[in-house]
MOPAC internal coordinates of N, CA, C and O (Angstrom, degrees):
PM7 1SCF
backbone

  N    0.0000 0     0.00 0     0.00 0    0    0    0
  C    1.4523 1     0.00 0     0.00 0    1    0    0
  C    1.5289 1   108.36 1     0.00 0    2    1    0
  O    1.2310 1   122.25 1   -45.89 1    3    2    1
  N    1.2096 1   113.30 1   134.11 1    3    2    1
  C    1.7452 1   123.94 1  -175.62 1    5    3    2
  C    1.3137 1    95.88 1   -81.39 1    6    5    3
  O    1.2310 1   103.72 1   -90.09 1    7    6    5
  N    1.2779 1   147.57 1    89.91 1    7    6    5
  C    0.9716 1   149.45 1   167.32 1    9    7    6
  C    1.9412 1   111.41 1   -83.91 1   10    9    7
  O    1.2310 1   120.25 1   -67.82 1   11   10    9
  N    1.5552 1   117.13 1   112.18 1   11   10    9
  C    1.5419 1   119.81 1  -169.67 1   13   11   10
  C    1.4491 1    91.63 1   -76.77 1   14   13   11
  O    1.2310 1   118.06 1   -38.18 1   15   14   13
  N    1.7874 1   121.29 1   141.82 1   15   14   13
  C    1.0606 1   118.36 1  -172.72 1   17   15   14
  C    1.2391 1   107.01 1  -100.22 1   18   17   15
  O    1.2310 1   110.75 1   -26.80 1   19   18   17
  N    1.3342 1   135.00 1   153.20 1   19   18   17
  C    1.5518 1   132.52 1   161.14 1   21   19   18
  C    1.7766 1   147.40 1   -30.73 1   22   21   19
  O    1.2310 1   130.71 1  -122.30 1   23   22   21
  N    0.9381 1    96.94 1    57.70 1   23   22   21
  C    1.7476 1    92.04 1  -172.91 1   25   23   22
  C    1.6727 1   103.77 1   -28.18 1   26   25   23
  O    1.2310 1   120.31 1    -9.34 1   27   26   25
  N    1.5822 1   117.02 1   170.66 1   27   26   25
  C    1.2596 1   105.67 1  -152.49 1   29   27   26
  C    1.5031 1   101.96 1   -93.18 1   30   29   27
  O    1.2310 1   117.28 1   153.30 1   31   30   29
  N    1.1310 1   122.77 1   -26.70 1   31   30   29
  C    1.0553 1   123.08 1   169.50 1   33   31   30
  C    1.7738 1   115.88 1   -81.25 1   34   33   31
  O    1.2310 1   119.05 1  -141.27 1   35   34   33
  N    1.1584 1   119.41 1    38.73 1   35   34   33
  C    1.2660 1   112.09 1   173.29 1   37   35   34
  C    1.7305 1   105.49 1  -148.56 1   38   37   35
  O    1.2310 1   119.58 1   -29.92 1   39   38   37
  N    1.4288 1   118.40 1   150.08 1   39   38   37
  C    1.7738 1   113.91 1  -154.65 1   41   39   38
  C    1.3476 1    83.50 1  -131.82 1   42   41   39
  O    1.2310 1   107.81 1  -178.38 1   43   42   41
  N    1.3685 1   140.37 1     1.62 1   43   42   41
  C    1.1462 1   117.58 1  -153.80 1   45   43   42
  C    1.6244 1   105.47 1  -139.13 1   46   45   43
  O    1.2310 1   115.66 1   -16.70 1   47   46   45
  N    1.5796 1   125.85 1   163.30 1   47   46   45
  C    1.3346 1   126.95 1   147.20 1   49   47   46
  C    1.5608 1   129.34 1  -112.73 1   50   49   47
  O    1.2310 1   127.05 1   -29.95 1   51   50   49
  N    0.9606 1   104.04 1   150.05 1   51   50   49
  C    1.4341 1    98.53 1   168.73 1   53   51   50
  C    1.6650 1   130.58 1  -110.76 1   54   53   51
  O    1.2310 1   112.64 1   -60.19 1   55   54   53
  N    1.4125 1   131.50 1   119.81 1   55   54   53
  C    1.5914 1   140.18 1  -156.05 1   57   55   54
  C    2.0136 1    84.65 1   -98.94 1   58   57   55
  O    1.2310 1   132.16 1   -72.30 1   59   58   57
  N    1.6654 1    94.12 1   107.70 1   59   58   57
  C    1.9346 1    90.85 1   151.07 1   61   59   58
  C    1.4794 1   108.72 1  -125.58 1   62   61   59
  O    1.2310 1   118.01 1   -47.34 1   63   62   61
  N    1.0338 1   121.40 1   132.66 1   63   62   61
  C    1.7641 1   117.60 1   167.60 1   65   63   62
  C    1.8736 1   120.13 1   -53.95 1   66   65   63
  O    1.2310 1   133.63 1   -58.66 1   67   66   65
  N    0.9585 1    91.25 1   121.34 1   67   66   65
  C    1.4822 1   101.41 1  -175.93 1   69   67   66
  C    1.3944 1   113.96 1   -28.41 1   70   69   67
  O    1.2310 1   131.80 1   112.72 1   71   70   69
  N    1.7338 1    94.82 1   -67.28 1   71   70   69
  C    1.1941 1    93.94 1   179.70 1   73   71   70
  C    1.3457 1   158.65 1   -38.68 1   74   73   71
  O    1.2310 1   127.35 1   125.55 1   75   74   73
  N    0.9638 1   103.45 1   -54.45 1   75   74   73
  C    1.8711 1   129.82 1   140.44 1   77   75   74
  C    1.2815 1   134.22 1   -86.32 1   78   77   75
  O    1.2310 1   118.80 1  -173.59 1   79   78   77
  N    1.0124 1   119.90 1     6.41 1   79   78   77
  C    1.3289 1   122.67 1   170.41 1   81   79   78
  C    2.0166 1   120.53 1    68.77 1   82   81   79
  O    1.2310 1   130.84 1   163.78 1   83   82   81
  N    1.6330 1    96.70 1   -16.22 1   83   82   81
  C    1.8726 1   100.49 1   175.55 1   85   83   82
  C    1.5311 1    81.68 1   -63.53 1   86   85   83
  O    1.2310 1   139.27 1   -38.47 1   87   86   85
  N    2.0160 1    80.24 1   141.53 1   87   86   85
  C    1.8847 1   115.53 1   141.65 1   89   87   86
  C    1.2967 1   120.68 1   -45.77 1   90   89   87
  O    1.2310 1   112.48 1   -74.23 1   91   90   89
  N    0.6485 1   131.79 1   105.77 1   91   90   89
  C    1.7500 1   130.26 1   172.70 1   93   91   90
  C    1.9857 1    88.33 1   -71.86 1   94   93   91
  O    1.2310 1   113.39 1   113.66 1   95   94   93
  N    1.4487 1   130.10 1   -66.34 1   95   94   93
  C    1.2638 1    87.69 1  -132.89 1   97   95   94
  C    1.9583 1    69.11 1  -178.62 1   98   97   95
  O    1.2310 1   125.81 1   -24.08 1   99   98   97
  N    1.6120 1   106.44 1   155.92 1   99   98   97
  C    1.5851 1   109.61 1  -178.16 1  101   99   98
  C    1.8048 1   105.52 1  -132.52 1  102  101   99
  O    1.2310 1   129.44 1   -48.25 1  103  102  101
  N    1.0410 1    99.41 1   131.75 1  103  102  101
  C    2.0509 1   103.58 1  -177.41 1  105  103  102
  C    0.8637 1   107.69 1  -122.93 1  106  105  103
  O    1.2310 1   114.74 1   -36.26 1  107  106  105
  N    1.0280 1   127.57 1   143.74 1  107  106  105
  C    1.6726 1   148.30 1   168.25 1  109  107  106
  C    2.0477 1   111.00 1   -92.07 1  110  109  107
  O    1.2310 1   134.19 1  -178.47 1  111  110  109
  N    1.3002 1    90.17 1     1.53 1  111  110  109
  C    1.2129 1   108.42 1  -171.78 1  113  111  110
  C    1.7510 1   135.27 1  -102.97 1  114  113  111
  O    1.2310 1   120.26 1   -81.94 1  115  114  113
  N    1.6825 1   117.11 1    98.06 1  115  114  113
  C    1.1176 1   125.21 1  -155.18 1  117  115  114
  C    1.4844 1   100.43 1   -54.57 1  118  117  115
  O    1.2310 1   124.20 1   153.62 1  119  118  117
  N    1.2741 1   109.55 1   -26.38 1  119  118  117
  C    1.7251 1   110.62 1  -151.68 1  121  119  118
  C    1.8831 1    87.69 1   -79.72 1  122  121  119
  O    1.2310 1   121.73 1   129.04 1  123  122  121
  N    1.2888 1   114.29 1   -50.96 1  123  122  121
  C    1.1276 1   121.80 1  -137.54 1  125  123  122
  C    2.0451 1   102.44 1   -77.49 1  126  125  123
  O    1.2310 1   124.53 1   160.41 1  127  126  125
  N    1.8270 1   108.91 1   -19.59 1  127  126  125
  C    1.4269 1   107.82 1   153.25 1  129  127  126
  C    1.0945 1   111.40 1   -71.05 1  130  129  127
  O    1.2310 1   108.40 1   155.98 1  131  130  129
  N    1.6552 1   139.28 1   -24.02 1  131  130  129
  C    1.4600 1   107.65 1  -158.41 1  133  131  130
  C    1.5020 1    99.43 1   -86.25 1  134  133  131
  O    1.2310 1   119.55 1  -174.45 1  135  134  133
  N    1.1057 1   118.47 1     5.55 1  135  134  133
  C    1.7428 1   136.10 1   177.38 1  137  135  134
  C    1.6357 1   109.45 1   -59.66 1  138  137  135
  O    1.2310 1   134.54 1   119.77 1  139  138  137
  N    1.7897 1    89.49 1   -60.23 1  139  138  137
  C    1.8335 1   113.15 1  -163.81 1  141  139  138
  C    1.4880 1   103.55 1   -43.17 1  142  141  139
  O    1.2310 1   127.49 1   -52.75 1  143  142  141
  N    1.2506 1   103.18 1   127.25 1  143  142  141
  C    1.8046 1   117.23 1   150.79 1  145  143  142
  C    1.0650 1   120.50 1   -29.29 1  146  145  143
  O    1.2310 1   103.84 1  -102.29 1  147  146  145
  N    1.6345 1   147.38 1    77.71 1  147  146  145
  C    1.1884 1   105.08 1  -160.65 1  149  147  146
  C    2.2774 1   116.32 1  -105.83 1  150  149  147
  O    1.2310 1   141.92 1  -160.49 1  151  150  149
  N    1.7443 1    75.05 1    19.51 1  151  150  149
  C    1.2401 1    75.64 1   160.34 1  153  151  150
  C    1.7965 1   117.59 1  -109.97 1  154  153  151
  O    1.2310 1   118.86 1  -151.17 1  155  154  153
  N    1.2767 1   119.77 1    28.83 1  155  154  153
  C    1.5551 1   126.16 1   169.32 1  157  155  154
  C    1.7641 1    83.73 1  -118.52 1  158  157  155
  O    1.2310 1   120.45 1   120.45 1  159  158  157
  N    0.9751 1   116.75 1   -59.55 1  159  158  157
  C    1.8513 1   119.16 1  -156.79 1  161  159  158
  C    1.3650 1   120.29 1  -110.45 1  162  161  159
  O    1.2310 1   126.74 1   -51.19 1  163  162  161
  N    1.4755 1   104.64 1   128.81 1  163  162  161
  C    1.4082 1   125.12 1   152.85 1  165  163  162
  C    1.3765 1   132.15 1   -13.08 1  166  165  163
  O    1.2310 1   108.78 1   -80.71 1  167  166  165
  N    1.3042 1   138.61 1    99.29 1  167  166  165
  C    1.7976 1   113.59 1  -167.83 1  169  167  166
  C    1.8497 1    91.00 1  -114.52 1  170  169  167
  O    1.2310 1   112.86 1   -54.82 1  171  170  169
  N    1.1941 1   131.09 1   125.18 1  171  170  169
  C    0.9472 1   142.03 1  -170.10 1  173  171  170
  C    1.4661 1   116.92 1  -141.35 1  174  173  171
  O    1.2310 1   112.72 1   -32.95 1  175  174  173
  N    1.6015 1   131.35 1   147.05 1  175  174  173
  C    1.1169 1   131.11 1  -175.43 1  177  175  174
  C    1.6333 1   114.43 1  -106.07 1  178  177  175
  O    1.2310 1   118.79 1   -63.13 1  179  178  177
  N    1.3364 1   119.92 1   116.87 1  179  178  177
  C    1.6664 1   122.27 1  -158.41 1  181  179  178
  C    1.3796 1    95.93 1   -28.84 1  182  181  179
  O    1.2310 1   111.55 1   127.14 1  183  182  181
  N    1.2983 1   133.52 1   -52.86 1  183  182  181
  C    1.1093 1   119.73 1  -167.66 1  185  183  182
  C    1.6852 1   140.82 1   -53.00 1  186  185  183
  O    1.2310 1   135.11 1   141.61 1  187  186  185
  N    1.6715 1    88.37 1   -38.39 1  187  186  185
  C    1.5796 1   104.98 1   173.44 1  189  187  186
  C    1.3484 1    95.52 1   -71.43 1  190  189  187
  O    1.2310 1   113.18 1   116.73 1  191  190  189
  N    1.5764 1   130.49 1   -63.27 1  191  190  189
  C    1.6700 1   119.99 1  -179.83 1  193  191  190
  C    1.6260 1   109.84 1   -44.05 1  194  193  191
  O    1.2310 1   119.48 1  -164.39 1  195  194  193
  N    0.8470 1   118.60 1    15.61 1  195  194  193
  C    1.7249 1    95.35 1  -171.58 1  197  195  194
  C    1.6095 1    75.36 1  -138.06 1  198  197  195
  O    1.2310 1   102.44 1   142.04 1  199  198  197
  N    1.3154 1   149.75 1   -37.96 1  199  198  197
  C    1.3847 1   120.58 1  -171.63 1  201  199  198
  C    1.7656 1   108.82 1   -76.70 1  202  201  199
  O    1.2310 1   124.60 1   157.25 1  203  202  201
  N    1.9201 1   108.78 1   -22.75 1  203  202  201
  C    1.5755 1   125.78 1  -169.51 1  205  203  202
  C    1.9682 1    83.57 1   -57.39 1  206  205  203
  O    1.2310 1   127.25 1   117.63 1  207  206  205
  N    1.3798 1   103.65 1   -62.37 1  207  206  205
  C    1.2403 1    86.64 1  -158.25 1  209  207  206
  C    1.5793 1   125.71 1   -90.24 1  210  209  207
  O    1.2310 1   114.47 1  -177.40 1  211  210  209
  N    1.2611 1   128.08 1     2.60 1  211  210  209
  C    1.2859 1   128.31 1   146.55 1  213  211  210
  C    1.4976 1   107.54 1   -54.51 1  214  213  211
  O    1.2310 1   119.10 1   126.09 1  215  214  213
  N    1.3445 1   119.33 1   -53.91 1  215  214  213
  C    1.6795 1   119.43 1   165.46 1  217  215  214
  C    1.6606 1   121.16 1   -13.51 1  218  217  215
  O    1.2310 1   129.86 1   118.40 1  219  218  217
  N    1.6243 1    98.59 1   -61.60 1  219  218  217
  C    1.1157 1   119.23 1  -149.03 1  221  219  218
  C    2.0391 1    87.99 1   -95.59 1  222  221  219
  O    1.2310 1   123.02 1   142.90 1  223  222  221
  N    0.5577 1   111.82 1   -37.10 1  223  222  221
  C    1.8251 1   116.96 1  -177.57 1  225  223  222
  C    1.3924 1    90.41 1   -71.91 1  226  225  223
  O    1.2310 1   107.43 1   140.48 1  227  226  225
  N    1.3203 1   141.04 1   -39.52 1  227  226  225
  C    1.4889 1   130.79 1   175.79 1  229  227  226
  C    1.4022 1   123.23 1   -67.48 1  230  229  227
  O    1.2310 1   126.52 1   138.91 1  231  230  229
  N    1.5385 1   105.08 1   -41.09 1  231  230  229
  C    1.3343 1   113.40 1   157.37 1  233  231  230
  C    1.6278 1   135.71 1   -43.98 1  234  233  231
  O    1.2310 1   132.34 1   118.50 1  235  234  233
  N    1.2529 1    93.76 1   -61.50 1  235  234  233
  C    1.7347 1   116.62 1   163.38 1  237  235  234
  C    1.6898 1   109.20 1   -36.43 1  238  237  235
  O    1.2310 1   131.74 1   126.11 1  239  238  237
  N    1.3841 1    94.94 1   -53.89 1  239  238  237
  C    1.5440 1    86.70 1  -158.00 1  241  239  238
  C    1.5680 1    98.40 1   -87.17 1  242  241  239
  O    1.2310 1   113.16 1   152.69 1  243  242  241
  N    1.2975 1   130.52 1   -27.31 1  243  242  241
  C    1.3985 1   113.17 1   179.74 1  245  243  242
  C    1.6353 1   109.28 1   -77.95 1  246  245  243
  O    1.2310 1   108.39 1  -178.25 1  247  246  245
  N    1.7420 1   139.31 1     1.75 1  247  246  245
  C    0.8259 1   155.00 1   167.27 1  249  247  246
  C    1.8600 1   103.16 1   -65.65 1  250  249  247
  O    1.2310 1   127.31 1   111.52 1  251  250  249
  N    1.2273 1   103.53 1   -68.48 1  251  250  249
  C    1.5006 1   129.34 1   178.00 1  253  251  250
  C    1.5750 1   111.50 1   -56.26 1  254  253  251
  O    1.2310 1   115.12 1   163.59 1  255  254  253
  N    1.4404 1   126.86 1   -16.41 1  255  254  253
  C    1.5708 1   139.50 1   179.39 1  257  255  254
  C    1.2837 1    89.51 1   -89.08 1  258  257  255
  O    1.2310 1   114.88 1   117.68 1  259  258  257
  N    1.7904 1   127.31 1   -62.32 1  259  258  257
  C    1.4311 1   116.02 1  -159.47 1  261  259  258
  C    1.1535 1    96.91 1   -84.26 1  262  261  259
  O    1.2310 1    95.48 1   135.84 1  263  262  261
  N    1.1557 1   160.58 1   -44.16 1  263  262  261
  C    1.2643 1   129.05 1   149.47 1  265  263  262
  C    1.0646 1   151.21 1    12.11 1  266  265  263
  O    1.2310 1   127.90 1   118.40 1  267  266  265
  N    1.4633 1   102.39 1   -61.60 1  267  266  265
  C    1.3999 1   117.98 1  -178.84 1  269  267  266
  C    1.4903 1   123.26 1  -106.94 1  270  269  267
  O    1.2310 1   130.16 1  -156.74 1  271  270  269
  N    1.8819 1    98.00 1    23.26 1  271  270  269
  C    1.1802 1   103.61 1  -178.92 1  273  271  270
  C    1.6815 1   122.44 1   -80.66 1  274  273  271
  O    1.2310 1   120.10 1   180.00 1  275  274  273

């Protein structure tokens, strides 16, 4: 299991289903990823989810500017 390890400033993971991409759900809990499906779910470290989707919200919106140029 690819388990993403903790940068130091970060305590947490985040579980999204592949498929769709929803959060299922956030653990602080080593035991409770080595559990995760990780062929249904996402195993991610809050940090990478939170820079993926500022990423992706930056994208969006400079998409949505030229657009409407």
């Amino acid at each position: 299991m690819n388990i993403p390890k903790l940068e130091p400033w970060c305590n947490s993971w985040i579980i999204s289903c592949k498929d769709t991409g929803e959060v299922l759900f956030e653990t602080y809990s080593i035991d409770v990823v080595n559990r995760i499906s990780q062929t249904r779910c996402i195993v991610k470290t809050a940090y990478k989810h939170l820079t993926d989707l500022n990423k992706t919200l930056r994208e969006e919106k400079e998409n949505e500017t030229n657009a409407n140029r």
